[in-house]
FILUMMAR-825238 format. One line per 4 residues: number of its first residue (from 0); their letters; for each residue x, y, z of C-alpha. Coordinates in pm, whole numbers, plus 50000, padded with zeros to 5 digits. Layout:
# FILUMMAR-825238
NUM	a	X Y Z; ...
***
This chain:
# FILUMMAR-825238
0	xxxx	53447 53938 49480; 53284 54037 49170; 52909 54028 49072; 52981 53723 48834
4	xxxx	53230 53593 49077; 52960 53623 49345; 52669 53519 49130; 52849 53192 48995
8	xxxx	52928 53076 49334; 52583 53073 49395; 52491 52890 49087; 52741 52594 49198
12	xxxx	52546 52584 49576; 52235 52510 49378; 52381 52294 49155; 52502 52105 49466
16	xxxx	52222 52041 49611; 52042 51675 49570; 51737 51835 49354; 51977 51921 49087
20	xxxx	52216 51660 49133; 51942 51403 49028; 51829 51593 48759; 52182 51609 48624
24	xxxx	52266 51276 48552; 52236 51038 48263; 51985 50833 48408; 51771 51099 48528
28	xxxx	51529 51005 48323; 51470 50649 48419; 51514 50728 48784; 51284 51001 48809
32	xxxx	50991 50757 48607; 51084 50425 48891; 51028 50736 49122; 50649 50799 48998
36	xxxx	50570 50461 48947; 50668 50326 49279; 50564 50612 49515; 50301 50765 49327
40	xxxx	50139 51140 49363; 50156 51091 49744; 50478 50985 49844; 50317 50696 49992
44	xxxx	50602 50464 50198; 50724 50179 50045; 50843 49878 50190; 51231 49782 50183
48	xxxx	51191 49415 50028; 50902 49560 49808; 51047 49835 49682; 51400 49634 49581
52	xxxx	51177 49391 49403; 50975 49678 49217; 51277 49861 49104; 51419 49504 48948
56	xxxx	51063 49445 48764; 51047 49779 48627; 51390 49796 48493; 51339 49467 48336
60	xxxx	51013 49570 48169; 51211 49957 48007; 51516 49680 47942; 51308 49480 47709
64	xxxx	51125 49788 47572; 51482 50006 47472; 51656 49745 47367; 52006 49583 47539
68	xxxx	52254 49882 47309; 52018 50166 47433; 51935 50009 47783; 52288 49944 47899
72	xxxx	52336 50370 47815; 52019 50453 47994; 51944 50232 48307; 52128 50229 48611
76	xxxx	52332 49961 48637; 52352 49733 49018; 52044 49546 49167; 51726 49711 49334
80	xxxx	51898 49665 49677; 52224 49832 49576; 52031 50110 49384; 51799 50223 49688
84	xxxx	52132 50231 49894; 52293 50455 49618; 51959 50679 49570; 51986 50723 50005
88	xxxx	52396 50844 49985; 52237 51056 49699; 52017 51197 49926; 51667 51106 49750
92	xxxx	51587 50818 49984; 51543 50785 50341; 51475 50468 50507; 51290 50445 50864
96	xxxx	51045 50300 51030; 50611 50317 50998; 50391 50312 51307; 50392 49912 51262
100	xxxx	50692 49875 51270; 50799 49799 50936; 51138 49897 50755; 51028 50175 50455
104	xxxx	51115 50403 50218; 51020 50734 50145; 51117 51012 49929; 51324 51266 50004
108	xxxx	51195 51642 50024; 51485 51706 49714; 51370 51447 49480; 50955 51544 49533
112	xxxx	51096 51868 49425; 51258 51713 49145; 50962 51524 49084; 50767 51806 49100
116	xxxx	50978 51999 48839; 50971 51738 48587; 50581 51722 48636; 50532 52124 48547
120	xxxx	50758 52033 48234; 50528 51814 48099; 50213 51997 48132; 50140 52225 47826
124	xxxx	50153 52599 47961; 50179 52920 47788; 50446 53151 47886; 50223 53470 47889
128	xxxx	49846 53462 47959; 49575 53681 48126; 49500 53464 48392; 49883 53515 48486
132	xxxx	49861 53878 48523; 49534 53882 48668; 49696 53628 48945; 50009 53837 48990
136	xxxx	49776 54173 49056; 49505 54000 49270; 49850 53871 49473; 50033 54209 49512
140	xxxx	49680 54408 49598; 49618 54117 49862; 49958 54121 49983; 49987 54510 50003
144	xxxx	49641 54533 50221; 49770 54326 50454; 50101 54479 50485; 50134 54816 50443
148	xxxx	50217 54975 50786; 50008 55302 50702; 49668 55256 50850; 49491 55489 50628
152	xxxx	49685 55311 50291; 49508 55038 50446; 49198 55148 50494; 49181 55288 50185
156	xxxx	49280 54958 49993; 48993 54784 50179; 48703 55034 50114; 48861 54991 49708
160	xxxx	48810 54648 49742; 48437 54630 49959; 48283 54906 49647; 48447 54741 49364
164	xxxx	48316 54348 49519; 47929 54585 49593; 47889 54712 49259; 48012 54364 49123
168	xxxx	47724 54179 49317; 47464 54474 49245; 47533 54451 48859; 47490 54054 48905
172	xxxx	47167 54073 49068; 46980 54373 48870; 47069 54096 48563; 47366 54196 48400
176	xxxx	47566 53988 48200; 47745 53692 48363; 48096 53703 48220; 48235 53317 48144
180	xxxx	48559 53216 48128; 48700 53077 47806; 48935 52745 47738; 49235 52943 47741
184	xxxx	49154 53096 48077; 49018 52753 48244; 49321 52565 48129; 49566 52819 48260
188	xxxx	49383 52835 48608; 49431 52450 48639; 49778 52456 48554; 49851 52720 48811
192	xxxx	49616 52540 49084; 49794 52202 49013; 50122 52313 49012; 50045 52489 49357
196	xxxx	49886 52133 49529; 50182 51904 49354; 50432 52132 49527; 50265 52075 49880
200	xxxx	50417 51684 49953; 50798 51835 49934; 50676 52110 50205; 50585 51867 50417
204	xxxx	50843 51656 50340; 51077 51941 50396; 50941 52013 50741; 50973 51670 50833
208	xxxx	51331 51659 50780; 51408 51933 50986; 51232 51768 51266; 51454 51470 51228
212	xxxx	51764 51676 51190; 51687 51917 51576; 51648 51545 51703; 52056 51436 51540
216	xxxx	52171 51749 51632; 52063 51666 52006; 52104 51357 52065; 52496 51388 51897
220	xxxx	52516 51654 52189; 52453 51416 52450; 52672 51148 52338; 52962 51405 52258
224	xxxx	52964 51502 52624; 53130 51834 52519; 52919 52026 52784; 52711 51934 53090
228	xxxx	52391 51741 53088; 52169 51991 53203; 52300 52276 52927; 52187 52062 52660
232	xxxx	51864 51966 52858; 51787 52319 52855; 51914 52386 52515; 51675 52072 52349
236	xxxx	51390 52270 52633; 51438 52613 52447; 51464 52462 52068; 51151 52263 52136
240	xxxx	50966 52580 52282; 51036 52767 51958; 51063 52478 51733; 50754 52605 51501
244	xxxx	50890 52969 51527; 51289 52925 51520; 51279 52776 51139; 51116 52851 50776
248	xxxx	50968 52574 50805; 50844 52566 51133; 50676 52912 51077; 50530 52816 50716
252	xxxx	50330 52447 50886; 50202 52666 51203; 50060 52912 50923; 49919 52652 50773
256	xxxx	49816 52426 51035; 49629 52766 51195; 49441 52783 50856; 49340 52414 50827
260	xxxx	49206 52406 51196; 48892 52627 51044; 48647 52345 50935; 48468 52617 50732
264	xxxx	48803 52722 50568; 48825 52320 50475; 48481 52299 50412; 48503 52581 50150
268	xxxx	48822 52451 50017; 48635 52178 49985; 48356 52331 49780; 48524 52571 49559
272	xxxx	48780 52247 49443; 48431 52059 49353; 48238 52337 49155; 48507 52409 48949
276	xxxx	48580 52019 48896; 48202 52070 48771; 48242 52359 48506; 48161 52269 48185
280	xxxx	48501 52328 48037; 48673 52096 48309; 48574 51772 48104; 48767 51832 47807
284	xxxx	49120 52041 48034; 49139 51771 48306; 49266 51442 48262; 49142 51126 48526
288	xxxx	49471 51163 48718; 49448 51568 48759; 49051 51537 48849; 49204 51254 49099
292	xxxx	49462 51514 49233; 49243 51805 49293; 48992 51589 49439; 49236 51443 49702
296	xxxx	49357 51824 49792; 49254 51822 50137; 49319 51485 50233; 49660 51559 50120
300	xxxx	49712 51853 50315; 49573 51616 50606; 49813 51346 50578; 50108 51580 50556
304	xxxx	50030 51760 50849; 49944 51409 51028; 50283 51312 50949; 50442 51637 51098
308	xxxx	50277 51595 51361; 50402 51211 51433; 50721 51312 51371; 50721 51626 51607
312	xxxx	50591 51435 51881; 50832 51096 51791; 51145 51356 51845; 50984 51458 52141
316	xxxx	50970 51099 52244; 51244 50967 52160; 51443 51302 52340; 51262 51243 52655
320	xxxx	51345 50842 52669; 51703 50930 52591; 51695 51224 52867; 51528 51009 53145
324	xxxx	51682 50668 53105; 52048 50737 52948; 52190 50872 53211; 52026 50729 53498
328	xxxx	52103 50357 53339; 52483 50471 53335; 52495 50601 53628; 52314 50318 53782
332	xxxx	52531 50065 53569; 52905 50210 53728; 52764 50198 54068; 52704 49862 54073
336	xxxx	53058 49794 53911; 53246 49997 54193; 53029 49842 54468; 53072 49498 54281
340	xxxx	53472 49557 54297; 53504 49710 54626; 53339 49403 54818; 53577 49166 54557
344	xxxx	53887 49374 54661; 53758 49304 55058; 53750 48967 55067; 54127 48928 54826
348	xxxx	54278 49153 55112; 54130 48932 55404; 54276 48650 55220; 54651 48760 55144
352	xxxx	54925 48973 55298; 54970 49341 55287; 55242 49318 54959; 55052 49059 54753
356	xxxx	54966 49150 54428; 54732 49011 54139; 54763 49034 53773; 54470 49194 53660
360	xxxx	54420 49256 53279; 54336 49534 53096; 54056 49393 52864; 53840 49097 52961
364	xxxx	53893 48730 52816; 53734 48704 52513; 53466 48458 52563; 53388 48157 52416
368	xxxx	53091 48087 52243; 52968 47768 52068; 52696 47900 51839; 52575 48256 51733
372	xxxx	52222 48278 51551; 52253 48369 51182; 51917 48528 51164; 51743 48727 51383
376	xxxx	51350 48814 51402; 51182 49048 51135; 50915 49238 51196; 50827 49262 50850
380	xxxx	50817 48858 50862; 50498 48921 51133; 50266 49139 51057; 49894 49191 50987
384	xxxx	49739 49188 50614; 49706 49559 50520; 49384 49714 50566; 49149 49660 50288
388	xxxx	49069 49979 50078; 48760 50129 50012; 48618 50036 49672; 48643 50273 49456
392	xxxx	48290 50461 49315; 48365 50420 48953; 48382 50074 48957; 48043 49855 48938
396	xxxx	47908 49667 49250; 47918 49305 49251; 47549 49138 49207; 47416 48871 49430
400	xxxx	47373 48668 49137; 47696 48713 49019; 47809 48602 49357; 47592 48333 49429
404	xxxx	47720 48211 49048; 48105 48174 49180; 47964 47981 49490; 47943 47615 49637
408	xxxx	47682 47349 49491; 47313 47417 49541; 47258 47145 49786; 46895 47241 49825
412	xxxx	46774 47241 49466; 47016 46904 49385; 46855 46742 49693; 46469 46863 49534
416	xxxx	46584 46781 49169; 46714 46425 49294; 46357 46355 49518; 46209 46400 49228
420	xxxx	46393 46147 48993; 46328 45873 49312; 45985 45919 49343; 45925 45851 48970
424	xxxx	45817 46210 48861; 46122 46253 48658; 46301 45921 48481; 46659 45911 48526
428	xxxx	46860 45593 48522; 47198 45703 48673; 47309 46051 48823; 47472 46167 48524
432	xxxx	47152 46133 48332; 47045 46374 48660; 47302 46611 48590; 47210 46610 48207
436	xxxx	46821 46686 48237; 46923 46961 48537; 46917 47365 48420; 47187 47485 48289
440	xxxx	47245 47722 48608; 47262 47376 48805; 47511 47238 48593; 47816 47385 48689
444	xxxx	48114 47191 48735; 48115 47227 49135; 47730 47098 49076; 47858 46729 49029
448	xxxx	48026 46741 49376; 47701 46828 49524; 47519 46546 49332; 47801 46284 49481
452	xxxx	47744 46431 49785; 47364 46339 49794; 47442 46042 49646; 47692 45943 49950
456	xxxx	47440 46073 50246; 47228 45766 50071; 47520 45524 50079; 47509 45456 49644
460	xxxx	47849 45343 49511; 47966 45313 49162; 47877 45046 48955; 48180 44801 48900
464	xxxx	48202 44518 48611; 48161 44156 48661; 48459 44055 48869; 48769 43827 48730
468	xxxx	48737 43464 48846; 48987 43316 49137; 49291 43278 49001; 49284 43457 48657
472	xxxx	49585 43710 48597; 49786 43497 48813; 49978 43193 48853; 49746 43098 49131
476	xxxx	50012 43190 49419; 49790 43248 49741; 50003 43539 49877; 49989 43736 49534
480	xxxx	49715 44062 49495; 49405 44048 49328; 49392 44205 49002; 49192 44595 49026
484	xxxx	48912 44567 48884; 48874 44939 48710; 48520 45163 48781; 48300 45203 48509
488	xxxx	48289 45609 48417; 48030 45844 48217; 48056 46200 48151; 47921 46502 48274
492	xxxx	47883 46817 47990; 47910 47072 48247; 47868 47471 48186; 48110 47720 48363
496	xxxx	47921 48025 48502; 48063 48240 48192; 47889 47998 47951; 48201 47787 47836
500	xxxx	48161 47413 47846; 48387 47170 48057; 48338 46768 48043; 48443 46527 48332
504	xxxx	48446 46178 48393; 48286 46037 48701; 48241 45698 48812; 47901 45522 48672
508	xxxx	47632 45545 48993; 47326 45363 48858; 46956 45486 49041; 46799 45251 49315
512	xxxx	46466 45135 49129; 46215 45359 49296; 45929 45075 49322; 46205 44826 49462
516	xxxx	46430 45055 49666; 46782 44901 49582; 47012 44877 49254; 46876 44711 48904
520	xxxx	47146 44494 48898; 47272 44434 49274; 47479 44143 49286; 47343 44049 49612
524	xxxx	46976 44058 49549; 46746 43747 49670; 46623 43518 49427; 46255 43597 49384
528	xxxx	45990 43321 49393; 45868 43236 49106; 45529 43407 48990; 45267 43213 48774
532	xxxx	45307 43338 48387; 45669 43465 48447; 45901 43355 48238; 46216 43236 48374
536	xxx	46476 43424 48264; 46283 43744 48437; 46363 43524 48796
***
């Protein structure tokens, strides 16, 4: 085979593969942007029922912003539901299950690479800088003193490096000039360093996957029955001995899991990410999102190698339940068949003569069954609320004022406000005349409920009009209703907390007289006996 020959058949294997094949269609594009929007910078899951509904919305939302000629070119056509099943035979997609026990998705370790190339497209870098070549020496020096096999070469390279770092720190602290970096330096260094942590979640990813393909390629051994139990017991006993040292990947997580165990590695991670978050020429290079992704670095490199680790140890799991029970259960299960037949066969032959026979079928009767259930129990229809999220720093803390503002009525300065107005130090005819001489921070709109409140602990009730006479609004029938009488209302001018006004009608509740202790006009008062020098009509 030629070079070309050779070369092109190489091309077409890349080309194959589910990175390229999602960059390579017409909707690329749009899929790649539902992509960032739904699982974000950290591949966080996403649930099955929420992610179908997400896709819908967001389709709808770039539908209605392209237009229905350029959308029906552009957007996927099918449902969210029979898109996430497309995007999982495309190999972007995998569906399992979280450590609740709910159905999600995640992405693929192909399409966070694709993801991943379309994000180092869209950042502005220059094709040739210094901070490139001064990466690319300090890499190959670095790389050649640790491994060159000549232990002089070696030597050699590390005394270089210990005088040139001496008379560095010597020149620095005699005073000589410190050297800054300029924009075009600073903004190449970032692009580098974030193009280094957005590749990290399709590592992971990528070691993940070949955890969960060992544990196929096992278990389809057992079930296959090709060769003896205990050869593939031994065989799953050897791969998981060597399962960190047997792949690519497995080497390239034990590297770095061996570097992250160092708190003072993390620690200085840590440090270096936050001083140069804090150089001057940061502010006007780094965007909210970028500061947001450097920031996170090590808690991203935690949570990938937290999710290695579950899913080493769930292949583990699930290998030893399948090695322990499967058999055994089988086993167990034909035993008690033979026995179960053998003591049926005893008691038809103590029954029937030496040349009987019995038609016995090949395949049981099918069996008859009245009802099936048409739905079965979801887990995702009972679980817990998700766990409530730190607040983030940015944002301004809530006041108590503000708080106590969007709370219940005052009862305590109502109740003072009111014992006031009954023992004559404040006149007040009826509780909305109350409400209106109250402070405007006491005359909310959930105020009045407090006021009725108060006003029902003292048994007051609204003040009705005269009632009709017997008879009137009917044809005098005994049996027939009395006509309502309606409740006289006032208004309340109440204030919202954010200063907008609201009025409300509430039933008229006229004040008990203070020097007399019941209603002005109380239909059932006594007559009073009549005074000397009092007119009558004041009886």
């Amino acid at each position: 085979m030629s070079d070309v020959a050779s070369e092109l058949a190489r091309v077409q294997h890349a080309f194959a593969q589910p990175t390229l094949t999602l960059l390579h269609q017409r909707q690329a594009p749009v899929v790649i942007t539902l992509f960032r929007e739904a699982f974000g910078r950290q591949n966080r899951p996403v649930e099955t029922a929420r992610l179908h509904t997400q896709v819908e919305e967001h389709l709808a939302a770039v539908r209605t912003a392209l237009g229905d000629d350029l959308a029906a070119e552009l957007l996927p056509p099918g449902s969210g539901r029979e898109l996430c099943q497309r995007w999982m035979r495309g190999r972007w997609l995998v569906r399992a299950l979280d450590e609740r026990g709910r159905e999600v998705y995640t992405l693929t370790s192909h399409a966070q690479q694709a993801l991943e190339l379309v994000t180092t497209l869209t950042r502005d870098r220059a094709t040739l800088s210094e901070h490139r070549i001064a990466t690319i020496l300090s890499t190959t020096r670095r790389f050649n003193s640790e491994a060159n096999p000549d232990r002089g070469a070696r030597v050699g390279l590390l005394n270089e490096e210990i005088a040139r770092l001496t008379a560095e720190r010597d020149r620095l602290v005699d005073g000589g000039d410190l050297a800054g970096a300029d924009g075009d330096y600073m903004s190449e260094g970032f692009t580098e360093l974030l193009s280094l942590v957005s590749a990290l979640p399709s590592d992971f990813a990528r070691v993940e996957e070949r955890f969960a393909t060992i544990r196929t390629e096992i278990l389809a051994a057992f079930r296959a029955e090709e060769r003896p139990a205990g050869e593939v017991i031994d065989d799953y006993l050897t791969r998981a001995d060597a399962l960190m040292t047997a792949t690519h990947e497995g080497r390239a997580f034990e590297g770095a899991f061996a570097l992250l165990r160092d708190d003072q590695t993390v620690s200085q991670l840590r440090e270096d990410i936050a001083a140069l978050l804090e150089h001057p020429l940061a502010h006007g290079i780094l965007g909210d999102a970028e500061r947001a992704e450097l920031r996170g670095t090590v808690r991203l490199v935690r949570d990938g190698l937290d999710r290695v680790l579950a899913q080493r140890s769930r292949v583990t799991a699930t290998l030893k339940e399948y090695i322990v029970s499967h058999d055994a259960e089988r086993d167990r299960e034909l035993e008690q068949t033979l026995r179960h037949l053998e003591a049926e066969l005893t008691t038809w032959m103590g029954a029937t003569g030496p040349r009987a026979t019995h038609e016995v079928p090949l395949l049981p009767s099918r069996v008859g069954v009245e009802h099936l259930r048409e739905r079965f129990f979801d887990p995702a229809d009972d679980v817990a609320p998700e766990r409530l999220v730190a607040q983030d720093a940015d944002t301004e803390p809530v006041t108590m004022a503000e708080l106590v503002a969007q709370g219940g009525p005052r009862i305590a300065g109502l109740r003072e406000r009111l014992d006031a107005v009954m023992s004559g130090l404040t006149p007040a005819g009826t509780l909305g005349e109350v409400f209106a001489g109250l402070e405007e921070d006491l005359r909310r709109p959930v105020e009045i409920f407090g006021l009725l409140h108060l006003a029902a602990e003292h048994d007051w009730e609204p003040e009705r009009p005269p009632s009709l006479p017997p008879g009137a609004g009917s044809d005098g029938g005994v049996d027939e209703p009395p006509v309502p009488v309606p409740v006289q209302v006032e208004r309340y001018a109440a204030v919202r907390p954010d200063g907008t006004a609201r009025t409300f009608e509430v039933p008229l509740l006229d004040l008990p007289d203070p020097d007399l202790g019941h209603h002005h006009d109380a239909p059932d008062q006594p007559d009073q006996p009549h005074q000397p020098g009092q007119p009558e009509e004041a009886r």
